[in-house]
BAPATI-665580 format. One record per residue (C-alpha): residue in three letters; x, z, y. Coordinates in steps of 0.02 Angstrom, whole numbers, padded with zeros to 5 digits, always signed. Last residue first. Example, Ala and Ser with C-alpha at 12.3 -4.5 7.8 and 13.67 -1.06 7.14 Angstrom:
! BAPATI-665580
SER+00684+00357-00053
ALA+00615+00390-00225
***
This chain:
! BAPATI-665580
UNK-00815+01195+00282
UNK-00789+01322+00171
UNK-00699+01262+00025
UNK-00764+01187-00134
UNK-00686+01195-00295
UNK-00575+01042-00362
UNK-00438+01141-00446
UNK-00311+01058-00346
UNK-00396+01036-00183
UNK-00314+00921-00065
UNK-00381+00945+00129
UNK-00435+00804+00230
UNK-00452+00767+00424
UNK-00488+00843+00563
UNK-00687+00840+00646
UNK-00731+00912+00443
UNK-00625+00955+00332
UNK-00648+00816+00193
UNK-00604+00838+00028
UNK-00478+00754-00087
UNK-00509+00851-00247
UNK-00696+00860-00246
UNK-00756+00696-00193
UNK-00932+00691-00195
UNK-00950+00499-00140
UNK-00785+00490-00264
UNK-00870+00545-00418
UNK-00753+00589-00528
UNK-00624+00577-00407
UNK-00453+00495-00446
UNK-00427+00327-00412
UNK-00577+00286-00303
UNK-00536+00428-00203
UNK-00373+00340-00180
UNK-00458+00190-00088
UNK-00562+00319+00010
UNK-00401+00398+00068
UNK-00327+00212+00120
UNK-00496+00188+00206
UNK-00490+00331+00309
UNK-00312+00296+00359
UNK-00345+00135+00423
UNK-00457+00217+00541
UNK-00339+00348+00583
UNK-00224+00193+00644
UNK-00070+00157+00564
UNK+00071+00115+00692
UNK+00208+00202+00587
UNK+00385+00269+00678
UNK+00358+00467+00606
UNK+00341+00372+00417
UNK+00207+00295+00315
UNK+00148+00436+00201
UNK+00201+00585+00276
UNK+00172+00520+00434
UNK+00005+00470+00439
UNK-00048+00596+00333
UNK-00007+00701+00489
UNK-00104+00591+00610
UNK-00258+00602+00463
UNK-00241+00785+00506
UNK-00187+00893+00344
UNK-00285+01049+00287
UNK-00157+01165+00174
UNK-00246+01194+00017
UNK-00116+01096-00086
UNK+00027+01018+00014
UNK+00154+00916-00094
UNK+00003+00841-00161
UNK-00077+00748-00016
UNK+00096+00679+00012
UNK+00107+00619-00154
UNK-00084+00536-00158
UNK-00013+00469+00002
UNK+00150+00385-00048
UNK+00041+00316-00225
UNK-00087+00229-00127
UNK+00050+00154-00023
UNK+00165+00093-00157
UNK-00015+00034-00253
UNK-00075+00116-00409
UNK-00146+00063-00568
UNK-00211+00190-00684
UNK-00114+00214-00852
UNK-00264+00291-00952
UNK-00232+00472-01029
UNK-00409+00542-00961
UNK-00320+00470-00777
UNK-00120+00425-00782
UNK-00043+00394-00598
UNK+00138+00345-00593
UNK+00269+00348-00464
UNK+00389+00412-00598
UNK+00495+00528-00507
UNK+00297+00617-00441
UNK+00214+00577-00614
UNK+00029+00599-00536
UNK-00086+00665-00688
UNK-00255+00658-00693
UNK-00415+00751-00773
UNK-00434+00856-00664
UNK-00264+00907-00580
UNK-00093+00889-00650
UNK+00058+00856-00544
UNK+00209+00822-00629
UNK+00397+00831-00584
UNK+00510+00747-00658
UNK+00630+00729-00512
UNK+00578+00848-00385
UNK+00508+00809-00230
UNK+00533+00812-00042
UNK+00403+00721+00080
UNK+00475+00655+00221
UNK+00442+00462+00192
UNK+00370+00431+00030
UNK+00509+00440-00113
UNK+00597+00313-00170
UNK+00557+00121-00236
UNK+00395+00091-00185
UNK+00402+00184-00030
UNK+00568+00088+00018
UNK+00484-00076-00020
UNK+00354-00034+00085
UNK+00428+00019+00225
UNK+00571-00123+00197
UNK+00435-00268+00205
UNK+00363-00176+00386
UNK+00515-00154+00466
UNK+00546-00357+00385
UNK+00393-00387+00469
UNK+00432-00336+00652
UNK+00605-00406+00663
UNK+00520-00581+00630
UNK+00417-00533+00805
UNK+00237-00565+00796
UNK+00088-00683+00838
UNK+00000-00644+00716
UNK-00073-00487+00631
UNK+00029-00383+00517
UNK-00048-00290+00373
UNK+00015-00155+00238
UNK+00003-00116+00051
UNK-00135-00237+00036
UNK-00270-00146-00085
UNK-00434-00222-00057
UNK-00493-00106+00064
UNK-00354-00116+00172
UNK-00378-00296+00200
UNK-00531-00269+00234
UNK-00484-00113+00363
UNK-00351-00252+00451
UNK-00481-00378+00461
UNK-00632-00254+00534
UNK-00486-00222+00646
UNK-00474-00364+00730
UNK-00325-00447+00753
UNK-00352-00622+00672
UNK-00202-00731+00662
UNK-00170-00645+00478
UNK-00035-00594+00382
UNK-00017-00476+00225
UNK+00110-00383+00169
UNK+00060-00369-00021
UNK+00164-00261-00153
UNK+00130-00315-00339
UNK+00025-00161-00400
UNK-00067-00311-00538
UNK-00233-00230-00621
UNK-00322-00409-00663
UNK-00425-00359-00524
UNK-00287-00305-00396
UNK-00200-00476-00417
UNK-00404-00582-00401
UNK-00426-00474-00262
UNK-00262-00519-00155
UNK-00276-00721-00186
UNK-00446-00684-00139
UNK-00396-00604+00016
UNK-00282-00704+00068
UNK-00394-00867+00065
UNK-00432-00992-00095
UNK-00413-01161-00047
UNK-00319-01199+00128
UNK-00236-01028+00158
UNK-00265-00895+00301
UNK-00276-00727+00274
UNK-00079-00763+00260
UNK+00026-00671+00103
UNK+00201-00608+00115
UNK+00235-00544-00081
UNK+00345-00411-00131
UNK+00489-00385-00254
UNK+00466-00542-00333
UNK+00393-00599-00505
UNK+00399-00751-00610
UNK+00322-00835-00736
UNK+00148-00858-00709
UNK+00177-00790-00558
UNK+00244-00966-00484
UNK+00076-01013-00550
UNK-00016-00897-00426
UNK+00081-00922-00284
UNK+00068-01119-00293
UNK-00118-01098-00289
UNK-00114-00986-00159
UNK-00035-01100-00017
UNK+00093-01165+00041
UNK+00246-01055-00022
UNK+00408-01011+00024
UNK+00538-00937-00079
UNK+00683-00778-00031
UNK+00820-00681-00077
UNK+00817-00563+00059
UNK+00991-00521+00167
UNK+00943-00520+00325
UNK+00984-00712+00337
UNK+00880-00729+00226
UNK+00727-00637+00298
UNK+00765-00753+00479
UNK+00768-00920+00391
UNK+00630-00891+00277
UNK+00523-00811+00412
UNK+00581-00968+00516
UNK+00564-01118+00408
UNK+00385-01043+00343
UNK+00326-01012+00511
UNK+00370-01194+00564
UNK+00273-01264+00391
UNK+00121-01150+00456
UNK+00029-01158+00272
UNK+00085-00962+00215
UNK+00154-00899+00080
UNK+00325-00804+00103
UNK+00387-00735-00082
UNK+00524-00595-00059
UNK+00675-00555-00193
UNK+00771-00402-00166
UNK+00956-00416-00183
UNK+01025-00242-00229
UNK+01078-00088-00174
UNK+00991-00109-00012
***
């Protein structure tokens, strides 16, 4: 890493705490522990890390209102989150509102910080093995994805966008008209070595629907192909099924 990248642990297991902070320090990770989500949000009052370790969890308000209330107020601030729960209604929730990944517990410390530099590498390069060129826009509808950027402007509005929103919005536009499988997305936008599920998939595609689709129950850019996966459409005409 070319620099020090600061990472916020909150979670209310005091021996989790000691060892996540232990383990991500020694890795190199400038890092503070939190209790709970109260701390978290006056800490961001006035500061701001790299990325922020968040448990479903928490005495007082939970994960995912912590995670609602940041999205809301239109804050990208990348969100592992961490739950004991490993269903994957929890995962997709999560999903839904706009962690960049999820890790359910028990797991190995090596296993999170994979997971904390895959998201901190989509947020600041390029998503994993798709090539583009600095500058380079994409215009379609009424949006524009700044692909050096990692921006996403809609009728001239900055829109907010997460690190793993953006990676597949840019892999969906580095191959217009060409149908991708959601096991291909998959890897464009998370990596050959990612254990995404096509179900998590779905929702991260109907998460950038919401983004960019007029109408995203009709959705004309980011259409579906049918018993595959999706297709991007620049000029949002429909396609033979």
């Amino acid at each position: 890493m070319s620099r020090t990248h600061t990472i916020w642990v909150v979670d209310d297991d005091p021996e989790l705490r000691q060892l996540l902070g232990t383990y991500l320090t020694d890795q190199g990770y400038e890092v503070r522990c939190l209790t709970d989500g109260r701390q978290l949000m006056a800490r961001l009052e006035f500061q701001r890390p790299d990325l922020v370790v968040l448990d479903l969890m928490l005495p007082g308000d939970d994960g995912l209102t912590l995670l609602r209330r940041l999205r809301d107020a239109s804050d990208d601030l990348p969100v592992v989150m961490l739950t004991a729960r490993g269903e994957a209604v929890d995962r997709i929730i999560g999903l839904e509102q706009g962690a960049d990944d999820y890790l359910a517990k028990p797991f190995l410390p090596r296993e999170l910080m994979a997971r904390i530099e895959a998201v901190l590498r989509r947020r600041g390069s390029l998503p994993a093995g798709t090539p583009l060129a600095d500058g380079e826009l994409v215009h379609f509808g009424d949006n524009v994805l700044d692909l050096s950027a990692r921006t996403l402007e809609r009728q001239n509005q900055a829109v907010t966008i997460t690190s793993g929103e953006f990676s597949l919005l840019a892999a969906f536009v580095q191959h217009p008209h060409r149908p991708l499988s959601r096991e291909r997305l998959i890897e464009l936008a998370r990596g050959p070595a990612s254990d995404t599920d096509t179900r998590s998939m779905d929702v991260q595609v109907s998460r950038v629907r919401r983004l960019v689709e007029p109408d995203p129950s009709r959705p004309r850019y980011l259409q579906t192909v049918w018993g595959y996966g999706y297709v991007f459409v620049p000029d949002g005409q429909p396609r033979n099924r």
